[in-house]
Backbone as JSON, one array per atom type, in Angstrom:
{
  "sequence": "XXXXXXXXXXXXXXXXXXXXXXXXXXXXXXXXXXXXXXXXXXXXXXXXXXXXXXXXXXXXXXXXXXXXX",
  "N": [[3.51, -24.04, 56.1], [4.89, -25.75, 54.25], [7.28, -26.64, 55.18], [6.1, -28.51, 57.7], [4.9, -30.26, 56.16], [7.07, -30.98, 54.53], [8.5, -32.36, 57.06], [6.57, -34.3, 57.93], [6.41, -36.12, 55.59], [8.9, -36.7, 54.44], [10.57, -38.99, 53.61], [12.6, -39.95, 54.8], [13.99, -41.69, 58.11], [13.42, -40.19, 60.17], [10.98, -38.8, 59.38], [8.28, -37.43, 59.99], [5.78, -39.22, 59.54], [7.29, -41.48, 59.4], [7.9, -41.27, 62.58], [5.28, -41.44, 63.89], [4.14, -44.03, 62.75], [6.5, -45.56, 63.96], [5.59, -45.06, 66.61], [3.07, -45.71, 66.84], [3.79, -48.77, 66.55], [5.11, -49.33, 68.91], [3.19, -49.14, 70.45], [0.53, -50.8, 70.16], [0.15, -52.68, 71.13], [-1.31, -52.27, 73.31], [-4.2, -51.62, 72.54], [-7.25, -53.01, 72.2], [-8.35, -55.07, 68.95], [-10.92, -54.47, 68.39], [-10.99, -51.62, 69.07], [-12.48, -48.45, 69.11], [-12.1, -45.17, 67.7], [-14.39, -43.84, 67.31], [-16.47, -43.67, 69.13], [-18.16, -45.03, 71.84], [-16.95, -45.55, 75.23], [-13.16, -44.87, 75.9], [-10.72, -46.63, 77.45], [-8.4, -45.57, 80.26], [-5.58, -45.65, 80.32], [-5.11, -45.02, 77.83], [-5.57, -42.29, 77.21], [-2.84, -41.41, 78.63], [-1.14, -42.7, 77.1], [-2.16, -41.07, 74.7], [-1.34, -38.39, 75.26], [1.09, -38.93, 75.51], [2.05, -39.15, 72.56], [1.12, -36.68, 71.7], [2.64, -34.81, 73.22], [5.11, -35.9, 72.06], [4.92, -35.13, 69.23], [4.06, -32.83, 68.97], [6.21, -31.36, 69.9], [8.18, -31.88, 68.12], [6.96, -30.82, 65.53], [6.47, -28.07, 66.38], [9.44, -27.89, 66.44], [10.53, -27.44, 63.71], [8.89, -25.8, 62.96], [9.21, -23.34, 64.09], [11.94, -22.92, 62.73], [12.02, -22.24, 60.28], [10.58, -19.56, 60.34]],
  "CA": [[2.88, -25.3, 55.78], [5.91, -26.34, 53.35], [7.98, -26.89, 56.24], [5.1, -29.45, 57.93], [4.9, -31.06, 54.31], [8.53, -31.92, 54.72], [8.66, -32.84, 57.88], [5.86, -35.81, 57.62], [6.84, -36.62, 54.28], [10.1, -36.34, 53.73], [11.38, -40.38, 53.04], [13.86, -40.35, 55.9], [13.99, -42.9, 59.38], [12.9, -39.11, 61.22], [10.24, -38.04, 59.35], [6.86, -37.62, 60.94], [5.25, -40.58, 59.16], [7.86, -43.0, 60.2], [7.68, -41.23, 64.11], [4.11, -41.97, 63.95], [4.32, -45.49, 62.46], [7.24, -46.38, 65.59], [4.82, -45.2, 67.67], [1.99, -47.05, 66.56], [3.98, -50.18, 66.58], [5.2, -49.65, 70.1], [1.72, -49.24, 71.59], [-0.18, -51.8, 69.14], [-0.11, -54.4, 71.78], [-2.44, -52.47, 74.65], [-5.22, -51.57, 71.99], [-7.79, -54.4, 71.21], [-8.62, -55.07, 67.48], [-12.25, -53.79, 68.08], [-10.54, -50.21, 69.55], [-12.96, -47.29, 68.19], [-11.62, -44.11, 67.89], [-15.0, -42.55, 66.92], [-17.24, -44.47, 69.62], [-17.97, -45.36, 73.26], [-15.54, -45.17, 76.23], [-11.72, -45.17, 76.25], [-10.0, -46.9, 78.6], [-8.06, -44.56, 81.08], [-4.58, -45.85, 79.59], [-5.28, -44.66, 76.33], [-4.94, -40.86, 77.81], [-1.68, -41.03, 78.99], [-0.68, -42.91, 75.47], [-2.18, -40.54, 73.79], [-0.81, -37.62, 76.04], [2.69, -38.8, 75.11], [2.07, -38.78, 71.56], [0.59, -35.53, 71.17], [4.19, -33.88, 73.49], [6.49, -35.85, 71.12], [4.97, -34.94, 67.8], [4.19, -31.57, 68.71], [7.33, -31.12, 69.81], [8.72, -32.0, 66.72], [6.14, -29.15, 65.03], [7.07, -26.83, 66.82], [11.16, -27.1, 66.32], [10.31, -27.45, 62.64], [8.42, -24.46, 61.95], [9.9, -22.33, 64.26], [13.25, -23.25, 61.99], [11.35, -21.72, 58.99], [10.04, -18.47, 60.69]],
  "C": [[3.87, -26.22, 55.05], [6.6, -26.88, 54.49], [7.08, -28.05, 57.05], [5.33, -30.46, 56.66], [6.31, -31.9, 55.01], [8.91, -32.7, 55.79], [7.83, -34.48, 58.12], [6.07, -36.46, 56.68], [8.12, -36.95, 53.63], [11.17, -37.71, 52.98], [12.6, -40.42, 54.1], [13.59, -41.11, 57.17], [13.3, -41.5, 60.34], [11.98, -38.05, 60.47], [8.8, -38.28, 60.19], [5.97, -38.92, 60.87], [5.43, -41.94, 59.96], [7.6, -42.77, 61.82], [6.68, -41.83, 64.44], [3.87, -43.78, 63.47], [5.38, -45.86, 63.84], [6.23, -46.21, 66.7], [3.69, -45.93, 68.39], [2.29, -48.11, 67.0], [4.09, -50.63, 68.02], [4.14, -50.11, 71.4], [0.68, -50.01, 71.13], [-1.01, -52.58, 70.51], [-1.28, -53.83, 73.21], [-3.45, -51.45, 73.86], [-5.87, -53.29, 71.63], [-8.08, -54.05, 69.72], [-9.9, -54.6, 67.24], [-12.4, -52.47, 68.61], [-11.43, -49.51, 68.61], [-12.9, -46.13, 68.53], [-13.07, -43.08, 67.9], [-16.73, -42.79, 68.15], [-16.88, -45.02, 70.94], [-16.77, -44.95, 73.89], [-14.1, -45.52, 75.79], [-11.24, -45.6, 77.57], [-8.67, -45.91, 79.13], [-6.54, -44.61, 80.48], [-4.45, -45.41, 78.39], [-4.7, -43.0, 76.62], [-3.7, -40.66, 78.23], [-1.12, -41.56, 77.83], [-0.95, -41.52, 74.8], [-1.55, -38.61, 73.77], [0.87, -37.89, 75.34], [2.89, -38.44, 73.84], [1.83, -37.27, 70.99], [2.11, -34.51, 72.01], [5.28, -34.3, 72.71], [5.97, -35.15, 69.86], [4.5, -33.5, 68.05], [5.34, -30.81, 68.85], [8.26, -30.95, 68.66], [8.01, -30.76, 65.89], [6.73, -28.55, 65.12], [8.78, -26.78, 66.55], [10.5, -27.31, 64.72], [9.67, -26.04, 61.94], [8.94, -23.23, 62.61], [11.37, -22.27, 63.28], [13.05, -22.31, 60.32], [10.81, -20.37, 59.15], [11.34, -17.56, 60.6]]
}
């Protein structure tokens, strides 16, 4: 879990935070401002966004804690 910790947290341009914040910023522009994560349909684009996000940042996980095992 220490190893996670550091990795999202850590104050550097490649920690998880900031990955997640570039990512955000990149894909900002094909969410509307009334987007609800917890409510009604997703548009079909959203799945392959959110598909990419979930192979880079697990990716990242995974070399991170295997590094610690």
């Amino acid at each position: 879990m220490e190893a996670l910790e550091k990795f999202y947290d850590n104050g550097s341009d490649e920690s998880g935070e900031d990955m997640f914040n570039k990512f955000a910023s990149e894909h900002a522009s094909l969410f509307s401002k009334d987007s609800s994560a917890t409510g009604g349909e997703n548009k079909l684009e959203w799945t392959a966004i959110h598909e990419k996000f979930c192979k880079i940042f697990e990716g990242h996980i995974e070399s991170k804690t295997s590094l610690e095992i």
